[in-house]
C-alpha positions in Angstrom: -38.3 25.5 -30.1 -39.5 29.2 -29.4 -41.0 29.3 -25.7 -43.1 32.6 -24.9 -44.0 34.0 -21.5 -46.6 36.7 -21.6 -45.8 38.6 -18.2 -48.5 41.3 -16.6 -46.5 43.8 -14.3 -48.3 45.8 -11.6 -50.6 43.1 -10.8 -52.5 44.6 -7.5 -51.6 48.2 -8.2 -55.7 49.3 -8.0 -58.8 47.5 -9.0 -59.2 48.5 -12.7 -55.7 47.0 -13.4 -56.4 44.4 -11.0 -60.0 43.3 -13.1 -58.2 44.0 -16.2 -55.3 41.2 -15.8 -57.7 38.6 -14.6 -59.2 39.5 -17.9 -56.3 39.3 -20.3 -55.6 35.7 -18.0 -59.2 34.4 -18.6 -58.9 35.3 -22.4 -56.2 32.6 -22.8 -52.8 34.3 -23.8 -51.7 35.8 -20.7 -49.1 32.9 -19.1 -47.4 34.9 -15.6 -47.7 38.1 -13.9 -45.8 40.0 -11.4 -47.7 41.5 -8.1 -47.0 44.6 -6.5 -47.5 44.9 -2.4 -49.5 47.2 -0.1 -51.3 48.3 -3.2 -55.2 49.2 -3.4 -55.7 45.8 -5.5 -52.6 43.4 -3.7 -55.5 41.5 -2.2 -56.8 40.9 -4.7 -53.9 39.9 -6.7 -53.2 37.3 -4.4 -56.5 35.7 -4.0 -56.3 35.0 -7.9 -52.9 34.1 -7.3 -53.6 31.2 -4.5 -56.4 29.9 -6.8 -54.7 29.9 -10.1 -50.9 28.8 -9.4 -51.9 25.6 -11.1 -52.6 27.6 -14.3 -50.3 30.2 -14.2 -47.2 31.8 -12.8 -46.8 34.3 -10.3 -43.8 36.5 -8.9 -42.9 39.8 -7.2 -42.9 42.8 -8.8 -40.3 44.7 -6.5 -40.9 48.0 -5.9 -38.6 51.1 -4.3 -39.5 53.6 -6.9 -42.2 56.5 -7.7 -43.6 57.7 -4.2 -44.5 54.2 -2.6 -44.1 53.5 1.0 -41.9 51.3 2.2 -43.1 48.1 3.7 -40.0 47.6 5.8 -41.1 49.0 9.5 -38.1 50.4 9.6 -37.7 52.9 7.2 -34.7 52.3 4.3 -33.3 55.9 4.3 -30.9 55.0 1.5 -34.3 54.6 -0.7 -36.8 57.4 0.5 -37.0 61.2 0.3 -36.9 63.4 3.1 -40.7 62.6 3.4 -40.3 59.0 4.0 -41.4 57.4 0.6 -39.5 55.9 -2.6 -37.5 58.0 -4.6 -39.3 58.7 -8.2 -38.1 56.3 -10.8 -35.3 58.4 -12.7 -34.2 60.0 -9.2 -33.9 56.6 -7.7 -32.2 55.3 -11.1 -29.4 58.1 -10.4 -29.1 57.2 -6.7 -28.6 53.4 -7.8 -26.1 54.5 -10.4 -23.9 56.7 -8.1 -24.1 53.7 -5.1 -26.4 56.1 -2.8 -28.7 52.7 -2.3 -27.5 50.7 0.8 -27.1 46.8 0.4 -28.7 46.4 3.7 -31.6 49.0 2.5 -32.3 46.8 -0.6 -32.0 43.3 1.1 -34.6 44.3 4.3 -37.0 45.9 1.8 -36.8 43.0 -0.8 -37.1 40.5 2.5 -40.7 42.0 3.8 -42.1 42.3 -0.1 -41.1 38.9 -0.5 -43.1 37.4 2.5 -45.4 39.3 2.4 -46.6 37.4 -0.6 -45.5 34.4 1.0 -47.6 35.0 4.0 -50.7 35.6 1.9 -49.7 32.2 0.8 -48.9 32.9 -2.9 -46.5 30.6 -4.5 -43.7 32.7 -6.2 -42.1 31.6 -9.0 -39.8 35.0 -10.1 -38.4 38.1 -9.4 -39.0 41.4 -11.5 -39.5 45.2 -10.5 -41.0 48.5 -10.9 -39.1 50.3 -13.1 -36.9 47.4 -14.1 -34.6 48.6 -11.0 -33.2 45.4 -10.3 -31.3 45.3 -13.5 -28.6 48.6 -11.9 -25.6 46.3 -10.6 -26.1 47.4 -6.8 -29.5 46.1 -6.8 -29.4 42.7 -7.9 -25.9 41.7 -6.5 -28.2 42.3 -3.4 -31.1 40.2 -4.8 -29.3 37.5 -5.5 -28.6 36.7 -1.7 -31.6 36.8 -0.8 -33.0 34.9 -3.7 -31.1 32.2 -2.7 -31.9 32.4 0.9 -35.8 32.1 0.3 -35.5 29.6 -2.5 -36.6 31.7 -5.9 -34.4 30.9 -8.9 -35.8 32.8 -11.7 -35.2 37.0 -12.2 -36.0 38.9 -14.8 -33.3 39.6 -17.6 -32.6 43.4 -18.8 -34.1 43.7 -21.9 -32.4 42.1 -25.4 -35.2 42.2 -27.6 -36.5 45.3 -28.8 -39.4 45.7 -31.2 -38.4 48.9 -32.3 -33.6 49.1 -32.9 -32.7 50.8 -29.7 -28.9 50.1 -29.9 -28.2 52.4 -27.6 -30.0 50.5 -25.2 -29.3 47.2 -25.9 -25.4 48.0 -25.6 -26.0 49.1 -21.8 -28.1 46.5 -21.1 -25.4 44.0 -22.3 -23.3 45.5 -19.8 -26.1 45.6 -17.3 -26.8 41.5 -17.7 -23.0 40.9 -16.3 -23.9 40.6 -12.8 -27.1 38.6 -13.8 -24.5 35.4 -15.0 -25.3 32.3 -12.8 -29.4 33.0 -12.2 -31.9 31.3 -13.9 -33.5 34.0 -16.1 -34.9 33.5 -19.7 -32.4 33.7 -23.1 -34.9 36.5 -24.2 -36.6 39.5 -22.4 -38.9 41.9 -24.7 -40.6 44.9 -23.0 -43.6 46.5 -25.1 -43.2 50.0 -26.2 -46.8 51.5 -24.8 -46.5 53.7 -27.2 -46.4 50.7 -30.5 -49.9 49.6 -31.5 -48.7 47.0 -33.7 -46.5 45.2 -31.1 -48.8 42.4 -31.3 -48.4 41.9 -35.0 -44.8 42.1 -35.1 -43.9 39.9 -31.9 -44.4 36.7 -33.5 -41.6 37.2 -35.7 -38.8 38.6 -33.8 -39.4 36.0 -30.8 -36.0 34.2 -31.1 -35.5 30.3 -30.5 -35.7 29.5 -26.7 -37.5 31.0 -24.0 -38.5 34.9 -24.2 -40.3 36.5 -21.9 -42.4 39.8 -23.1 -44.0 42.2 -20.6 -47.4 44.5 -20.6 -49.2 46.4 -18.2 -53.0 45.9 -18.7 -55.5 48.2 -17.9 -58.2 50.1 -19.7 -59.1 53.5 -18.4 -55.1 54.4 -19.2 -54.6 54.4 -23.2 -50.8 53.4 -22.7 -52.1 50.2 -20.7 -55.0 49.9 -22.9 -52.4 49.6 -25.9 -50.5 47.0 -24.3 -54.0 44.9 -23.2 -55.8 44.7 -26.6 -54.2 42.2 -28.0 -54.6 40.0 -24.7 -58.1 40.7 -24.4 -59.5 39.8 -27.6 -56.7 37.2 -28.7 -58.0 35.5 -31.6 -55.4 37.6 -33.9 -52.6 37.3 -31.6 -53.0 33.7 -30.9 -53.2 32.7 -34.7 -50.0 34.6 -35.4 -48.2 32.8 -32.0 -49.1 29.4 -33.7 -48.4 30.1 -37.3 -45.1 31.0 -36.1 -45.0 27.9 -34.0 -44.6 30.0 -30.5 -45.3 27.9 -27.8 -46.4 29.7 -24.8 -45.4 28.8 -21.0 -45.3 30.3 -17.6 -42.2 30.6 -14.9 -41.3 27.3 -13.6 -42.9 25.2 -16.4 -39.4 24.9 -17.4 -37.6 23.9 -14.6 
């Protein structure tokens, strides 16, 4: 059997993303998304979260990247700048990589995100991040602790199918997914290319047997997020393709 997820990251990040998730989920494809904290639209996000968990799934999309403030009180200096906020994605990929990131940092940070969703009374189901940051060893071996200690099984794979060859990638993902062994996670993650307007098309065929996950970012006034939203937004295409391929779409914790 081929299982799909359809994930939307950033959900809360401002209002036109916000409005433009609830519409790829009202149009019928959309399955799960991920939702960002002390955003513009986080409200938001979780109000449609609390009334929809019956429908859909819903999880935290982590975030220590790209000029955010923290939402740990006390500041994780092993994260920010000198001016107090998140590292920008490729500087905080570096830090990460040469083990500049404190386990204690990560854990508090990870630890208020996490209730803060739970104290908004949103039922989380998974664990991804901005930036796919969680995948960097340092990172999730620090997840996975606290996972455990708050009761969320499923993370987020680093990425295995590609829609366009990207071998470089997959070969240090492959090495990334080591310390990933043990959590509940999908067999298959896809990430759309923003740039690939035929992703839709060419999905249906490449999602392996057993459960995949595939991520967009929806949104309309950015042509990247735009890109990634068509096809969710008017789905009658999309969905014939799923079910002529006999795709079978699901949400986190439908299976277990």
């Amino acid at each position: 059997m081929r299982s799909l997820i359809i994930n939307a990251d950033d959900f809360g990040f401002d209002t036109e993303t916000c409005n433009t998730t609830v519409d790829c989920f009202e149009a019928g494809l959309l399955t799960s998304a991920t939702i960002m904290v002390g955003c513009e639209a986080s409200q938001q996000a979780y109000e449609y979260a609390r009334a929809n968990a019956r429908r859909f799934s819903f999880g935290l999309h982590f975030n220590i990247v790209d000029g955010f403030a923290p939402a740990a009180e006390e500041c994780p200096k092993s994260l920010c700048d000198e001016t107090g906020s998140f590292r920008e994605s490729d500087d905080q990929r570096m830090a990460a990589m040469l083990g500049k990131l404190t386990v204690a940092d990560i854990r508090r940070e990870f630890r208020v995100q996490l209730e803060e969703l739970r104290d908004n009374h949103v039922q989380v189901t998974h664990i991804d991040s901005h930036g796919h940051l969680h995948k960097f060893p340092t990172i999730i071996y620090s997840l996975r602790s606290e996972m455990r200690r708050a009761g969320v099984s499923w993370v987020r794979r680093p990425q295995n199918v590609f829609l366009r060859p990207n071998g470089k990638r997959r070969v240090i993902n492959n090495v990334f997914s080591i310390p990933f062994w043990g959590l509940m996670r999908t067999d298959y993650y896809c990430a759309v290319d923003s740039g690939d307007e035929m992703w839709a098309k060419r999905l249906p065929e490449m999602v392996p047997e057993g459960l995949t996950e595939v991520s967009v970012h929806p949104g309309r006034k950015e042509s990247w997020r735009f890109n990634e939203a068509r096809p969710l937004l008017a789905p009658e295409e999309f969905r014939k393709a799923l079910t002529a391929a006999g795709i079978e779409l699901t949400r986190y914790g439908a299976e277990g």
